[in-house]
N, C-alpha and C positions, 0 to 999 in steps of 0.2 A: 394409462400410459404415462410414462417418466421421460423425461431426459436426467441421464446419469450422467454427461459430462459434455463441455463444449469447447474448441480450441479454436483462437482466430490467427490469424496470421495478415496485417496488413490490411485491417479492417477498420473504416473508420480513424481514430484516435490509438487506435491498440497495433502494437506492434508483435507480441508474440504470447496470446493467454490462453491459459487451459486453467478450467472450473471443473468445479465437483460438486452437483447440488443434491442437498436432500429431496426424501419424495412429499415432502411436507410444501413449507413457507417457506421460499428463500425470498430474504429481502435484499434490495440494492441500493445502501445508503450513499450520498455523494449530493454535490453542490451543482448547481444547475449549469451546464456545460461540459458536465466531467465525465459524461461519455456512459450514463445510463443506460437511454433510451438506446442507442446503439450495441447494448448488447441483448435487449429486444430484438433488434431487429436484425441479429446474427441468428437467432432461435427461431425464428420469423421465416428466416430466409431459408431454412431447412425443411421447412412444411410446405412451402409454397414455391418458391427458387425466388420471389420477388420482394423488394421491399415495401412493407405496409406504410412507407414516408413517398412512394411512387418514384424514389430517387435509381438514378440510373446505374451500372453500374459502376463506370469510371469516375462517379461520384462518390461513389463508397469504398472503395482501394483507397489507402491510406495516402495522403498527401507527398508527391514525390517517387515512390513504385508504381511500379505497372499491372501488378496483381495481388489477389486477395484470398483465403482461404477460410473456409470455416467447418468443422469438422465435429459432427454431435454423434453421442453414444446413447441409442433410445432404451428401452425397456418395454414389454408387454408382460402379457401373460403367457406369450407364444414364445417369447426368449427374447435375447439381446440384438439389436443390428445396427449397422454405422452408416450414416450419412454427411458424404463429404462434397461440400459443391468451392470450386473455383474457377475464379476468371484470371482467364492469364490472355495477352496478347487480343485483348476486344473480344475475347470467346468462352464460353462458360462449358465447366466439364462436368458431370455431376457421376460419381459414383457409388454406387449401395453395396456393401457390404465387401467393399473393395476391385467391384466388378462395374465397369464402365456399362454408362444409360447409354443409347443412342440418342434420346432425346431427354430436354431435360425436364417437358412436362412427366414425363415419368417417377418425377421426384411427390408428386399428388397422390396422397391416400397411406404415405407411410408415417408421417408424422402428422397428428391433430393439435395444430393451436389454435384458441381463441386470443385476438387480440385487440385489450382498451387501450384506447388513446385519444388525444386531444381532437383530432380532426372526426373520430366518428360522429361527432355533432353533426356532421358532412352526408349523412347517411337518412337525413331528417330533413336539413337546411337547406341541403347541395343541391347539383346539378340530376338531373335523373340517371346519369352516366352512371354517379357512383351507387347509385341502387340497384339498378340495371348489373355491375362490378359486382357488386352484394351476393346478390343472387346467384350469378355464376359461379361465382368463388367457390361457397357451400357446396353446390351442385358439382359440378367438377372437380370437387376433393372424395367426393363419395361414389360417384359413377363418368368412369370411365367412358364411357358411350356418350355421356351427356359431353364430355369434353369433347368427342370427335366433332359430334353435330356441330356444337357452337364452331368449332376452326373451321368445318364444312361451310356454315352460313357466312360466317364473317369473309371468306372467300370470295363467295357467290358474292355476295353485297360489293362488294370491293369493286369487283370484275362489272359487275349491270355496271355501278352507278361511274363508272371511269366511262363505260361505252354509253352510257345516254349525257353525260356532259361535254363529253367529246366529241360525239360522230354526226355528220353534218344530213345525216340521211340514216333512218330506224328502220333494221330488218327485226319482222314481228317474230318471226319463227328462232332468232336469235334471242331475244328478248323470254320467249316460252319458255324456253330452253335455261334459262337461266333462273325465271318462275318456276320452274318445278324444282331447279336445286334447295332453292330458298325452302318451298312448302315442303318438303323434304327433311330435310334438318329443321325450321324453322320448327314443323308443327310441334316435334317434339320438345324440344327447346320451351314452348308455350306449356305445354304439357308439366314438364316439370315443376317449372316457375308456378304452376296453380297451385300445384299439388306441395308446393315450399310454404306459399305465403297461407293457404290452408293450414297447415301446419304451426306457423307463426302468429294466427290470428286464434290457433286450438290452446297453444300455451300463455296467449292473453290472457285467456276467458278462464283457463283452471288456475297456472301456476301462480300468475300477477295478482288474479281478483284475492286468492285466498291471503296472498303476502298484505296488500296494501286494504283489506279489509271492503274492498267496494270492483265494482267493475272501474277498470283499469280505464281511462276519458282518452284511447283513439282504440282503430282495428286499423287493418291494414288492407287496401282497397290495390288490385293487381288494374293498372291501366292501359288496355291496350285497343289499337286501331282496327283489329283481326274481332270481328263480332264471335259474341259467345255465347252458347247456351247452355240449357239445364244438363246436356251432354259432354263436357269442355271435357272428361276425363278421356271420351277417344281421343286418339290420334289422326284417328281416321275421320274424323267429326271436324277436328282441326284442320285437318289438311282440304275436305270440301270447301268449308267456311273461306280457308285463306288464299286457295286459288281463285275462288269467285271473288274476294276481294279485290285482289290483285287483277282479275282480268277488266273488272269497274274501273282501274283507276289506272288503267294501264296509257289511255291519253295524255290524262293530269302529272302522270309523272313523267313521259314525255317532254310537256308543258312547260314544267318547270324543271326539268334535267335532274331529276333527284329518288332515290329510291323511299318512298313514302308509306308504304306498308311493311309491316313486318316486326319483330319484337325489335331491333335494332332501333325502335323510336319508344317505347314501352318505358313505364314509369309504374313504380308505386307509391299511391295515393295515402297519406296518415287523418283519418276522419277521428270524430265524435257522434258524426250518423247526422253531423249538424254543419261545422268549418273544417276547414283545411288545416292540420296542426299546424303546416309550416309558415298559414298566412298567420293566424289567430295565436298561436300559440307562444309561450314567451320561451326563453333563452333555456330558462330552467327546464321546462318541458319537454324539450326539446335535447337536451343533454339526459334527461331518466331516459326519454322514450329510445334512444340510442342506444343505453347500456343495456335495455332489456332485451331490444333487440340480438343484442351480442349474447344475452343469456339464451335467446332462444337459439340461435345458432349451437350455443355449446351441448342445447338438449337434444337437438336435430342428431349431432355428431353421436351421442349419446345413443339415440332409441334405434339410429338407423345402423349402427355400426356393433354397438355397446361397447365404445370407447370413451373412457370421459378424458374431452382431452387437457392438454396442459391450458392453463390459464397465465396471459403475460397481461399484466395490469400497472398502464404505463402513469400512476398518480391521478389516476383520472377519476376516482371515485371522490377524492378528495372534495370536488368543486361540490359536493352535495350538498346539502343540509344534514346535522345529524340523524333525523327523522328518515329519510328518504334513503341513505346511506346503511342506513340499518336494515332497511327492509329489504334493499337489493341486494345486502349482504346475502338474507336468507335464499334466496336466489342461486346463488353462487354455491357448487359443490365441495361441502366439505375435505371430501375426500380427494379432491383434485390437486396435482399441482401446481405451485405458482410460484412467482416468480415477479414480485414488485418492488416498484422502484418508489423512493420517495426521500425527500430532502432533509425529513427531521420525522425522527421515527414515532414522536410525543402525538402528531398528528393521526398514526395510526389509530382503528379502533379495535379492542381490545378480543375480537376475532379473529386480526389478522396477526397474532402473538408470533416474533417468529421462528422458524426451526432451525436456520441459519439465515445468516448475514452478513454481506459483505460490504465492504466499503471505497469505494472508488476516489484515490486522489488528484491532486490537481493537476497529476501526470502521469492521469491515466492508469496506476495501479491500481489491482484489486488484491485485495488483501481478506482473506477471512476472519470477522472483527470476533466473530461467537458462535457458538451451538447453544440453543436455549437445553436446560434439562427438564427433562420431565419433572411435573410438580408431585409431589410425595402424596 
């Protein structure tokens, strides 16, 4: 998969730009302020409709307008198609191939990026929220149905937990009722999420160990209050397990007015088979075990689709070691495109050679500085 070209209008720092990237390395040279990262996260915003900075959208319309545009030309094997999403007037429009979405999750499953950046640290460190975020994300770019269930449970959850913090008196059959929507979407929802970090814990054990020469020092531990067994692959194994939960604890959450079971509380665990990476583990650890994680997403997109998607690598490998850098390099598909940003190109390593390049001034231009030629 390519992006062959992108126009923003009222975006950020940018007032009116249209690019043309190769399917190679495009690099994003420029001084830190000068509106890089930002057009990551124009290319960002066409795969997902959201920003991977969590920024809202009246915060990304350029200072002083009221609306923003951003408009990509993709590539496949399958031919060319256009993705253009705008907010105008506090509303987002999103249209494909010049024909208006209804909705704008519809904008999911047409373009694949992978995106590094400084905060995935976040993904190791953070709050369980954004691993919980993690998981969705993958899963809801790839299946459609996964994405119902989840807007299904988040629903339901919504709905219980407003009526048991609120209601001064609990009818049980309303309450069921509301239990079944959960085990419903939820089980599946669980289902998936096994069947990712399985997944995620299969490309440790071959792709990592063979790169870093050793088993790779965590796996990935899926944490959830829903009991599991050697069965966890039904759904229907789920859905028993989580209604019994749920009917256990159906006083306690009462109790304390709050919905207590269910993936909506779920975490994933980074072991050694010994500590908690995120207790024990140091900073640097902590920044590889993020970026592999983003490798295995890009193999997920990969095996499940046989897409390799574009790569946006927002200077974030830089923090590496030369050593560690290199090896996650191998990691990373040749054949992919990409698209990074970085302040002084000397820093780069001599893999990331680029095929074009451009350069962002201190107002906001982008200018095409070079096409590398092929060496003889």
């Amino acid at each position: 998969m390519f992006l062959e070209s992108i126009s923003l209008k009222n975006f950020r720092n940018y007032t009116d730009v249209n690019i043309s990237f190769s399917h190679g390395t495009n690099l994003i040279l420029g001084k830190n302020g000068a509106g890089k990262s930002n057009l990551l996260e124009a290319i960002y915003i066409l795969s997902t409709s959201k920003s991977f900075r969590n920024a809202a959208d009246n915060k990304i319309k350029r200072w002083g307008t009221y609306n923003y545009n951003v408009k990509g030309v993709f590539s496949s094997e399958n031919g060319e198609y256009e993705i253009e999403l705008s907010y105008v007037k506090d509303k987002k429009r999103l249209l494909i191939n010049g024909a208006p979405e209804e909705r704008i999750s519809n904008i999911l499953g047409f373009a694949y990026c992978v995106i590094f950046f400084f905060d995935d640290i976040l993904l190791v460190a953070g709050p369980p929220k954004m691993r919980r975020s993690f998981l969705d994300l993958i899963l809801s770019t790839i299946d459609p149905l996964y994405f119902e269930y989840l807007k299904n449970y988040l629903s339901a959850f919504k709905q219980k937990s407003r009526y048991l913090r609120d209601s001064s008196s609990i009818d049980y059959n309303l309450l069921k009722s509301w239990n079944e929507k959960l085990v419903d979407s939820g089980s599946y929802i669980l289902h998936k999420r096994y069947s990712l970090v399985r997944f995620i814990n299969s490309y440790i054990d071959k792709s990592v160990s063979e790169v870093f020469g050793f088993r790779y020092p965590f796996k990935v531990v899926y944490q959830t209050n829903v009991p599991r067994t050697n069965n966890e692959d039904s759904v229907e194994h789920i859905q028993s397990s989580f209604t019994e939960e749920l009917e256990k604890n159906t006083d306690k959450e009462i109790r304390v007015s709050q919905c207590i079971i269910g993936p909506h509380r779920d975490d994933l665990v980074f072991t050694d088979e010994k500590h908690d990476v995120r207790t024990f583990g140091s900073i640097g650890e902590a920044r590889l075990s993020s970026i592999i994680l983003k490798c295995a997403q890009a193999e997920f997109y990969h095996q499940k689709k046989g897409i390799i998607p574009i790569l946006l690598i927002d200077d974030i490998l830089l923090e590496l070691d030369k050593k560690n850098m290199e090896k996650v390099l191998i990691l990373i598909y040749a054949e992919s495109q990409k698209v990074i940003t970085t302040t002084e190109v000397v820093k780069l390593p001599e893999i990331f050679l680029y095929d074009q390049m451009f350069n962002i001034d201190e107002k906001g231009n982008i200018l095409c500085k070079g096409i590398r030629k092929p060496t003889q």
